[in-house]
Structures are given as C-alpha cells and as structure tokens.
C-alpha positions in Angstrom: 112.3 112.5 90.6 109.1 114.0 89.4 106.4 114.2 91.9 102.5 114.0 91.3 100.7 117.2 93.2 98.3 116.9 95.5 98.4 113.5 96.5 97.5 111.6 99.5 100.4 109.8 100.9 100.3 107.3 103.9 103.4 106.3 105.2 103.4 103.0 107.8 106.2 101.6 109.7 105.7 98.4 112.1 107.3 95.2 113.4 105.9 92.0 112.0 102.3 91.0 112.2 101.2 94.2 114.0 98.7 94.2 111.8 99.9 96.9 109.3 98.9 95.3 106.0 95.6 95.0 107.1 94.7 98.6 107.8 96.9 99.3 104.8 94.9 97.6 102.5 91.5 99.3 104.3 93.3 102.9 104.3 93.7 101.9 100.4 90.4 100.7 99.8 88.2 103.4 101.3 90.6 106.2 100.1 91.0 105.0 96.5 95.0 105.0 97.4 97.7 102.6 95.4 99.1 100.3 98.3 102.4 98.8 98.2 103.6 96.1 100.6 107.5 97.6 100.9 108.0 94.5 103.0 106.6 91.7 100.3 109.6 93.1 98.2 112.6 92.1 100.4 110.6 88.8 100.8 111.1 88.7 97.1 114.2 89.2 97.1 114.8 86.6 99.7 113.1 84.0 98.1 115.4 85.2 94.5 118.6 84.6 96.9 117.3 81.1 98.3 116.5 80.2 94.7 119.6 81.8 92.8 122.2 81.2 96.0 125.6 81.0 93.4 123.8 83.4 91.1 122.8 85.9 93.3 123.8 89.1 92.2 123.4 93.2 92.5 123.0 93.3 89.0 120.1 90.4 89.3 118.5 92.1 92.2 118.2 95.4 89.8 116.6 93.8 87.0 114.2 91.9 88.7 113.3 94.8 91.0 113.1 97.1 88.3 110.8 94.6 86.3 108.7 93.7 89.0 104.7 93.7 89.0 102.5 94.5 92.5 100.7 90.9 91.0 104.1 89.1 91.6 104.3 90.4 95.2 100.9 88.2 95.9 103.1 84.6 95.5 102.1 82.9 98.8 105.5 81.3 98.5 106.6 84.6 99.4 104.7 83.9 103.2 107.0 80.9 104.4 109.4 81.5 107.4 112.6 80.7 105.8 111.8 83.3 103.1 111.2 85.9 106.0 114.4 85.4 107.3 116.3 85.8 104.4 114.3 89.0 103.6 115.2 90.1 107.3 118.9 89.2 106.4 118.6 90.9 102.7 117.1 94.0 104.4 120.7 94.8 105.7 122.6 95.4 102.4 122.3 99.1 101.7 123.1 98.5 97.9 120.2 96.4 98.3 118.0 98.9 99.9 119.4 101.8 97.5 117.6 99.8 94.6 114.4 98.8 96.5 114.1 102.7 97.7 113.9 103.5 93.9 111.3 101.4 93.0 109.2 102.6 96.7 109.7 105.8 95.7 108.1 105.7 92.1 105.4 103.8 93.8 104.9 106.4 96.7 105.1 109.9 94.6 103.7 108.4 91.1 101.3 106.0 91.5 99.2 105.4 88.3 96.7 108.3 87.8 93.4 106.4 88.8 94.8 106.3 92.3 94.7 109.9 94.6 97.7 108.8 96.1 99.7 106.0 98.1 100.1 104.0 101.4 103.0 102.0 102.0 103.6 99.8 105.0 107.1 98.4 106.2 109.9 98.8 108.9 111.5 102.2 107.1 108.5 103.9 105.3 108.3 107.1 107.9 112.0 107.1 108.9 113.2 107.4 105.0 110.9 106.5 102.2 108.3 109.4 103.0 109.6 111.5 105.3 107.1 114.1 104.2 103.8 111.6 103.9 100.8 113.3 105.0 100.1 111.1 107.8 102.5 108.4 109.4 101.0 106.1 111.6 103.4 103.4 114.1 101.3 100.6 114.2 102.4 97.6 116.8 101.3 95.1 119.0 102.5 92.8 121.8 105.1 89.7 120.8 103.0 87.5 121.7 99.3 88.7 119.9 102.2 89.1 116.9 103.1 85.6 117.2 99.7 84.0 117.6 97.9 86.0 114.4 101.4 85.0 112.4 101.1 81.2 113.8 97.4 81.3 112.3 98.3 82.6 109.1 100.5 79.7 108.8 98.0 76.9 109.9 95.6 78.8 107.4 98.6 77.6 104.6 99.3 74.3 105.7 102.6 75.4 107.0 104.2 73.0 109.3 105.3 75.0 112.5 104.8 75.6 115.6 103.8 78.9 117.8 107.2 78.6 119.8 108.8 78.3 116.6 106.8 81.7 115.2 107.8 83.8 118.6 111.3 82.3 118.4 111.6 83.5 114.3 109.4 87.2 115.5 111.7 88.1 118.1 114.8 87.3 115.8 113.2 89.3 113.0 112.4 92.2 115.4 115.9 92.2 117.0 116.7 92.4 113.2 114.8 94.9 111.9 115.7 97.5 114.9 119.5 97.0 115.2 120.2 96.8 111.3 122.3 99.8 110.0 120.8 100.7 107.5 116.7 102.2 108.0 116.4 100.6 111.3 112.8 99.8 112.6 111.4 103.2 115.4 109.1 105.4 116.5 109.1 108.5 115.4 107.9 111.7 117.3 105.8 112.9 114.6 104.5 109.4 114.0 100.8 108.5 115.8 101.0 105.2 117.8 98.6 102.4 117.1 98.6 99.4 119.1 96.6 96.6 117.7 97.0 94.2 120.4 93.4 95.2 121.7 91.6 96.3 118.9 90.2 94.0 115.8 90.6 95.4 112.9 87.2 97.2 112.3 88.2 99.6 115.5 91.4 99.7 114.5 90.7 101.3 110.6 88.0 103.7 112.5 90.6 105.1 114.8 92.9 105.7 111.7 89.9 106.7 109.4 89.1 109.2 112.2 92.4 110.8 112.4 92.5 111.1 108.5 89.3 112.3 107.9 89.7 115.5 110.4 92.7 116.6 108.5 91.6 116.1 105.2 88.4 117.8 106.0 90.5 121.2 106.9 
C-alpha cells in the first residue's frame, strides 16, 4: 500500500471508556488530523450481525466495510450495550479483523489530503495497525471511573441500565479485549501511559499536546 509522506500519525490503544475518543477527537481538532474510531467499526459490525443473524456473512462483512462512510460510524444505535458485546465477540474473528485492518489502514496512511495526517483510537492501534505512528499513547483509567462515565453516557441516551450492570458488561469486555487471540488489548514499552482516572479532559489533552508539541518542534 501506498503511503502519504510526511504525515502525522497518532496511534491509541485503551480499554473501554478510558477516555480515548475524547482526546482523540481534541488531538484531531487542534492538529488538523483525520480521526477514525477503529472501535465504532467492530460496533458496526456487531450491530450488522444482530441485524443480519442467518445472513451474516464474510462476504457481507467486506462489502459493507469496504463501503462504509466515517458519517455512518456516528449511528447512536451503534452506543447500546448489546451492540458492544457483539463487537467485543466480532473482534475475535481474524478474517474479520484482516478486512477491518484494510480499511484502518487506508484511513491511517492516506487520509484525504486536507488532513496532515491521522489518529486512531482502539484496543490494537499501537500493537498492529501503526506500529510505526509517530506517537503512541496508552490511555486508561480505573474500572470503576470507566464504569461511572460509560453509565452516564447511557442515562444521557435514555438507556435503561444500571451501573452494576455497566461494571459487570466493562469487566467482561476488558477480559475480552486482552485474552482475545487475535491483536489482544496491552501496553506497550514504547507506548506513553495516560491515566485519566484523575485528570478531566482539558489536563488530560495538555499533557498529550505537551508531549506532541516538543517533538514536533525538533
């Protein structure tokens, strides 16, 4: 695949609700940087399995994948609990993953030309998507901060659910996301730790605008 020279790349791995999205989408914002939620697309394709269940197939997951616009991602269907675990579950099929890492890929290394370059977020961005990103941040957080800013989001939709129910469905999804496989969720050595539990968001972006800043600058 064709790369574009010179670009910025961000790559960010994290368990759920850590907060990675949100500096994503700051990172993105302030660096003129296409963002792509690597995560929203396995939600995607969990929500195309609960809708398609005798349908479901590799040949489905390919077209829709390779069709796929970053406006389809933004379906707040895509937020509901029962869509993240099939995502967590879809996650494990490495034919699955083959196609999703084409698509990431395009998105990473060729973003469209008004952009100077990328930032993806998800469990495997560091690990194997872009293992040579200019900067790779691990951002996390406690379980139970995670659980708490998840349980709003979902009283912020009208979602009926409970907190024990979010911290019950986060530590299944972590368990998930570290033991699957196929690009398990982990730290990294030359990854820079984050940890949001403490920080609101503004602190948070300055930390990471600080780090990002003194290399550029050199």
């Amino acid at each position: 695949m064709k790369k574009r020279k010179n670009i910025i790349t961000v790559a960010i791995d994290s368990p759920a609700a850590a907060g990675a999205g949100t500096q994503a989408k700051l990172i993105s914002k302030y660096y003129n940087l296409f963002y792509l939620d690597t995560g929203k697309i396995y939600r995607y394709i969990g929500k195309l399995k609960l809708d398609n269940n005798k349908n479901f197939t590799y040949n489905l997951v390919s077209k829709e994948v390779g069709n796929l616009k970053i406006k389809q991602l933004n379906n707040k269907a895509l937020l509901s609990n029962e869509v993240a675990i099939s995502a967590s579950k879809i996650a494990k099929n490495k034919k699955i993953r083959n196609i999703v890492h084409k698509y990431q890929q395009k998105c990473a290394y060729n973003p469209p030309k008004k952009y100077k370059g990328s930032v993806l977020d998800g469990r495997d961005i560091i690990t194997v998507q872009l293992k040579d990103a200019m900067f790779k941040f691990y951002i996390s957080a406690s379980l139970k901060v995670r659980a708490k800013r998840r349980y709003e989001e979902y009283k912020d939709l009208d979602r009926k659910i409970t907190y024990k129910e979010v911290l019950k469905s986060l530590r299944i999804r972590d368990k998930s996301d570290k033991e699957r496989k196929f690009g398990p969720l982990k730290k990294t050595k030359d990854s820079i730790l984050i940890n949001t539990s403490k920080l609101s968001k503004k602190a948070c972006f300055k930390k990471i605008k600080a780090i990002m800043d003194r290399k550029l600058k050199n």
